[in-house]
C-alpha positions as CSV (number, residue, x, y, z in Angstrom):
1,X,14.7,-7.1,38.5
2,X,11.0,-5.4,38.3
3,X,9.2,-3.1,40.3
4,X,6.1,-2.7,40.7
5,X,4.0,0.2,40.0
6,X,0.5,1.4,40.7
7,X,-1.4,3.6,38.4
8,X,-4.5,4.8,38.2
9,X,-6.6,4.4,34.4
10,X,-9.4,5.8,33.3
11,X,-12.1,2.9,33.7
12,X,-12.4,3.9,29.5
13,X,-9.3,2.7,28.9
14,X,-8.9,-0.4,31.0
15,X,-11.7,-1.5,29.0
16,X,-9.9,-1.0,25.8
17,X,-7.2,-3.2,27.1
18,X,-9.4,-5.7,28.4
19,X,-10.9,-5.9,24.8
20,X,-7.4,-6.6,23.9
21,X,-6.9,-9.2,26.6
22,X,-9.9,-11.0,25.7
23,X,-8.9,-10.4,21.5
24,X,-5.7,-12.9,22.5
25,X,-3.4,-9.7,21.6
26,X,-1.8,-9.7,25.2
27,X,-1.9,-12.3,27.5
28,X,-2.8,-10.0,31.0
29,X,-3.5,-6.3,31.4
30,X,0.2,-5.9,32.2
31,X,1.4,-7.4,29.4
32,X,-0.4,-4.8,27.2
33,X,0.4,-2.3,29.3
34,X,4.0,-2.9,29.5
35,X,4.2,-3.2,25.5
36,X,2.7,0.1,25.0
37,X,5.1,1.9,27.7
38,X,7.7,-0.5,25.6
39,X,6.5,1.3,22.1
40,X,6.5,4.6,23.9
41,X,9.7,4.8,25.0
42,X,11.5,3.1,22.1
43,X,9.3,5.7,19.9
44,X,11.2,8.2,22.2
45,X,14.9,7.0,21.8
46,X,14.1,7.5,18.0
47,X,12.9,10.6,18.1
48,X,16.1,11.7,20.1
49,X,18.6,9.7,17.3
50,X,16.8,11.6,14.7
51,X,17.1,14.8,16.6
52,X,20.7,14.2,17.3
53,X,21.8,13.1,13.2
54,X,19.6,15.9,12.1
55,X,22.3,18.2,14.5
56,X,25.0,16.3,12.9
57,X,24.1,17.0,9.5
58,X,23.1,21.2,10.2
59,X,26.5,20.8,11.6
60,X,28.6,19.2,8.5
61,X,26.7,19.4,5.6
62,X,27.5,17.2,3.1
63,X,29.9,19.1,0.6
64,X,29.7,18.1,-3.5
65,X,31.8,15.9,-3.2
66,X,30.9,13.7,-0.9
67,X,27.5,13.2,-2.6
68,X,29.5,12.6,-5.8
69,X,32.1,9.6,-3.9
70,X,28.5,8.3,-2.1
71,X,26.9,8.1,-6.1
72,X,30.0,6.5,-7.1
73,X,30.2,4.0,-4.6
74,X,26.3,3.0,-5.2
75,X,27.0,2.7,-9.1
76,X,29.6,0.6,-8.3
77,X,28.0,-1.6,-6.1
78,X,25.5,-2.2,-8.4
79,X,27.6,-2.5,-10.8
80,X,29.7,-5.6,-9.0
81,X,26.0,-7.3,-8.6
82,X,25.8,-10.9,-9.9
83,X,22.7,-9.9,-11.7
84,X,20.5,-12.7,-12.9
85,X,18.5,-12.5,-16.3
86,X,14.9,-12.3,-15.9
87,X,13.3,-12.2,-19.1
């Protein structure tokens, strides 16, 4: 399902996305102007994921020794790499 939306642009603007019409970078005006609200919003949900592990973490900081398990288990998996020679 869509819905349709009027908005009103600065003329500035529609001329930017005409540019990128013409360019070949969207095919129609509403293609470019439904990959930048795309962008925008997923820029958005990330910003809230970062916001909410950032509360995580003030919450339950990391104590010694789960940094020291977490270094183990990265030396180890290196460690267990099939490594190839290079020189």
């Amino acid at each position: 399902m869509t819905t349709q939306i009027a908005v009103k642009l600065p003329d500035e603007l529609v001329s930017e996305i005409d540019r990128l019409v013409e360019g070949g970078a969207f095919a129609s005006r509403s293609q470019a102007i439904r990959s930048g609200l795309e962008a925008m919003v997923a820029g958005r949900h990330r910003l809230e994921i970062d916001r909410q592990f950032h509360d995580a973490a003030a919450r339950h900081p990391e104590t010694r020794e789960d940094i020291a398990d977490a270094t183990r288990l990265a030396v180890d998996a290196i460690r267990d790499e099939p490594w190839e020679r290079w020189w």
